[in-house]
C-alpha positions, 0 to 999 in steps of 0.5 A, a space after each residue: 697769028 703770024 706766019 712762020 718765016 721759011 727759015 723757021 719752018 726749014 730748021 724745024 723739018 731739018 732738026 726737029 723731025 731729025 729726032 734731036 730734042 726739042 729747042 728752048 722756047 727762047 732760042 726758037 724765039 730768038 731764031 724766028 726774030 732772027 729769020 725776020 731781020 734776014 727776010 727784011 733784008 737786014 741781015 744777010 744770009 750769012 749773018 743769019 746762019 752764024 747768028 742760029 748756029 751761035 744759039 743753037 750752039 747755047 743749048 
């Protein structure tokens, strides 16, 4: 199984336990691949925060 990037699990802590509703299974997908781009240094970090707020703003 593969390890949740740091980004994921700090957005889950930050909005899940934050008491607001639970995220489409696509847009946590979508934010894990996401976080992965960054980590490998494809994306910067701001390029990763406006692409997540671009899908979190979708749902």
């Amino acid at each position: 199984m593969m390890k949740e990037s740091k980004h994921v699990t700090n957005f889950k802590s930050d909005h899940l336990q934050s008491g607001e509703s639970v995220l489409h299974p696509d847009a946590i997908e979508q934010i894990k691949k996401l976080a992965e781009l960054k980590d490998a240094g494809v994306l910067t970090d701001e390029e990763f925060q406006a692409k997540k707020e671009k899908l979190l703003a979708e749902i």
